[in-house]
LUMLO-401816 format. One record per residue (C-alpha): x, y, z. Coordinates in nm, 2 decimals. Layout:
<sites>
c1;c2;c3
X;Y;Z .
...
</sites>
This chain:
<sites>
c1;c2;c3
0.81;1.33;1.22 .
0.58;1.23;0.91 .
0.47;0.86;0.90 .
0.50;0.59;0.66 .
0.18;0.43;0.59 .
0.14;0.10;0.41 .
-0.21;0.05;0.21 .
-0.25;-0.27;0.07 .
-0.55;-0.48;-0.07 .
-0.52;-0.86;0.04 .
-0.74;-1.18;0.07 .
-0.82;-1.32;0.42 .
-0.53;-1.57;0.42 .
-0.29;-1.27;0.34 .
-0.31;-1.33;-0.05 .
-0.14;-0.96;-0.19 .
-0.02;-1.08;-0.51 .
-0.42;-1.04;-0.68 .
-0.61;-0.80;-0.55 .
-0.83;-0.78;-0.82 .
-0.97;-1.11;-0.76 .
-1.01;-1.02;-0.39 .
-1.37;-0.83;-0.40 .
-1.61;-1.09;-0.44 .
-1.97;-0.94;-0.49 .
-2.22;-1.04;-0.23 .
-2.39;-1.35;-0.30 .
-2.16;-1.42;-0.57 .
-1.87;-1.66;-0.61 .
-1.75;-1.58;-0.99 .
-1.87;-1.21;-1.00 .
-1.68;-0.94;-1.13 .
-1.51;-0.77;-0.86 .
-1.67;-0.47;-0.62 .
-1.49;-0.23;-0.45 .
-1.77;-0.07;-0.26 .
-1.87;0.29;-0.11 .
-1.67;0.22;0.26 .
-1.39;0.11;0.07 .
-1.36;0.43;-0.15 .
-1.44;0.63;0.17 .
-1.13;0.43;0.29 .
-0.93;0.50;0.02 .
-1.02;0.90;-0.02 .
-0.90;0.94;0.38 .
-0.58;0.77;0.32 .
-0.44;0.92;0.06 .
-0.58;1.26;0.16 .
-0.30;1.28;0.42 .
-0.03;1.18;0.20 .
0.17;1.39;0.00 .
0.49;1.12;-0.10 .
0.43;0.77;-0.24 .
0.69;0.51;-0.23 .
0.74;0.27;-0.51 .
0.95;-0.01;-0.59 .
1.07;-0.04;-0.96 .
0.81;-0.32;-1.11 .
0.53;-0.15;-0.94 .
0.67;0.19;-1.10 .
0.71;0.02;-1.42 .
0.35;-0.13;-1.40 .
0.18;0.17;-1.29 .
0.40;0.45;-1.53 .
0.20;0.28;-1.79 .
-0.16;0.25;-1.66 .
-0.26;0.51;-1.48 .
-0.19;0.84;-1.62 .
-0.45;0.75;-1.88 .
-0.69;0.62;-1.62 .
-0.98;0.76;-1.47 .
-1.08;0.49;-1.19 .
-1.07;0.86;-0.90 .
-0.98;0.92;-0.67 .
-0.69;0.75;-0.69 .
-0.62;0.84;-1.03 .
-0.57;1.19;-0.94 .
-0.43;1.13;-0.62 .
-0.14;0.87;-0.77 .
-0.06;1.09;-1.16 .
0.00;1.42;-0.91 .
0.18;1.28;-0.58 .
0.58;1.27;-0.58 .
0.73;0.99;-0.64 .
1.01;0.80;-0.51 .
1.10;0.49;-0.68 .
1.38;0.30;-0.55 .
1.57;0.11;-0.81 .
1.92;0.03;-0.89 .
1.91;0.20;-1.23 .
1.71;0.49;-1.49 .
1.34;0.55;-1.47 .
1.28;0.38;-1.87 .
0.92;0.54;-1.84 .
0.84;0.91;-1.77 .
0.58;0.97;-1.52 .
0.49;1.32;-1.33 .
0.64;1.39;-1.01 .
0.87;1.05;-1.02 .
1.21;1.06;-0.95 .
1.45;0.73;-0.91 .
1.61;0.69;-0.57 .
1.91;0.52;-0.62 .
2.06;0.52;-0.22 .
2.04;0.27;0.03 .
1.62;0.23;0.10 .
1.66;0.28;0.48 .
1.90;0.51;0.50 .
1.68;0.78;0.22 .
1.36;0.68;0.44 .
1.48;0.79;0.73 .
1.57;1.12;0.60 .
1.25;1.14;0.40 .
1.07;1.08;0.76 .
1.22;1.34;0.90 .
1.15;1.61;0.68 .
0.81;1.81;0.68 .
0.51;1.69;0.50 .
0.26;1.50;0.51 .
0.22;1.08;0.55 .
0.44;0.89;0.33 .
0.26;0.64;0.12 .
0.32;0.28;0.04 .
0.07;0.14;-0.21 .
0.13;-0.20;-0.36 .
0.53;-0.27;-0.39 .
0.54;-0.58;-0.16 .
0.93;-0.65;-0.14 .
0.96;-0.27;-0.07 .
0.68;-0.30;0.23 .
0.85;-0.62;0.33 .
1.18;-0.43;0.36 .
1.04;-0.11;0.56 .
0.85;-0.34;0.82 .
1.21;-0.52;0.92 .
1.38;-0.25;0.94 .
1.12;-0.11;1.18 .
1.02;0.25;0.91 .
0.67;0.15;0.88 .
0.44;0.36;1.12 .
0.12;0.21;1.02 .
-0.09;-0.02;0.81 .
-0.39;0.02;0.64 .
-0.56;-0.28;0.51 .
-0.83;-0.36;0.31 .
-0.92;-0.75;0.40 .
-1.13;-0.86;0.10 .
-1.37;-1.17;0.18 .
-1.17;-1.49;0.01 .
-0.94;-1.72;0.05 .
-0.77;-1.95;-0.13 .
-0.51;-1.73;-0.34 .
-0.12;-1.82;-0.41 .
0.12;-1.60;-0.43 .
0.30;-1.35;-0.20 .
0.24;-1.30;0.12 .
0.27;-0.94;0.32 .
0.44;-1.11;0.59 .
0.64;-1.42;0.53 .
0.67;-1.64;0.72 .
1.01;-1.56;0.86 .
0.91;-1.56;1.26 .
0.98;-1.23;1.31 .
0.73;-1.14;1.59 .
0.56;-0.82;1.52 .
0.31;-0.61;1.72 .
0.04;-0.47;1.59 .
-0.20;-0.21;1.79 .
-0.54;-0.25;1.65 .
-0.68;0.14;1.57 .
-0.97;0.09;1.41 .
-1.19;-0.24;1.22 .
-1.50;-0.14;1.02 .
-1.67;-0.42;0.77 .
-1.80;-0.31;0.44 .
-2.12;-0.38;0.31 .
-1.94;-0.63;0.08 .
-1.81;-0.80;0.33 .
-1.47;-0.68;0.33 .
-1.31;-0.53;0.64 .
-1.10;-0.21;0.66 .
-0.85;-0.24;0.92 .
-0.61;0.03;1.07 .
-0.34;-0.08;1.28 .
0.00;0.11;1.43 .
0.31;-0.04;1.44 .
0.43;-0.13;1.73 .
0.79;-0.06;1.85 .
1.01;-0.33;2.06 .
1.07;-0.22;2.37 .
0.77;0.02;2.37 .
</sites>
């Protein structure tokens, strides 16, 4: 069965609303933003086992419009050439390669995405989509990319709605920015 693999960018306080403002450079407080080498390492390995991306409708909306004329790689290549599911309640407005609007019930068309052949099925941004895969128990792992700040409002990856979750940590590596890349599976209750 493929997995479903959430990548986010968020701030140490679990800030995902910004994560532009998330990579502080060393030694800087006001800097422009780095995403260094260990991150785009990161990123190159993730989306290298994915062949589906998930989206939810503003993130599809957002992204129909920036990056096919973009040319920040890999993801650039990696995102305008993946299919695309976007799960909305009404007609894809903007054309986009590979995109197609899923308009049945989220869980229900997950689980039968899962259980076809393929690759790892990618969530990248789309927070309320995330939010809604992690309580119904479809997400099989998350990839995150801690930048070193604080100190952000907005959106939180997980609410705080006392849902007890576990977590199995896979891997932790810092960056040389000071970020930390963390890979952790999913944990099942009862297993």
């Amino acid at each position: 069965m493929r997995k479903i693999v959430l990548y986010t960018l968020m701030s140490l306080d679990g800030a995902v609303d910004d994560p532009d403002r998330f990579f502080i450079q060393p030694g800087e407080r006001t800097a422009v933003p780095e995403f260094d080498d260990a991150m785009v390492e990161n990123e190159e390995r993730v989306i290298a086992a994915q062949d589906t991306v998930l989206l939810g409708r503003g993130m599809y909306d957002q992204w129909a419009r920036f990056w096919p004329t973009a040319d920040d790689q890999p993801f650039t290549r990696f995102i305008n050439s993946v299919q695309k599911y976007v799960i909305t309640s009404s007609p894809l407005s903007t054309a986009w390669h590979n995109a197609e609007a899923v308009h049945e019930p989220v869980v229900q068309f997950v689980q039968g995405l899962k259980a076809r052949p393929g690759g790892d099925i990618g969530i990248h941004g789309s927070i309320e989509l995330a939010q809604s895969l992690l309580a119904a128990g479809l997400i099989d792992e998350l990839q995150l990319v801690v930048g070193p700040t604080v100190g952000f409002s907005g959106r939180r990856l997980f609410p705080g709605d006392d849902q007890v979750r576990r977590l199995d940590l896979v891997r932790a590596r810092p960056t040389p920015s000071g970020s930390v890349l963390l890979t952790y599976s999913v944990g099942r209750e009862g297993a």
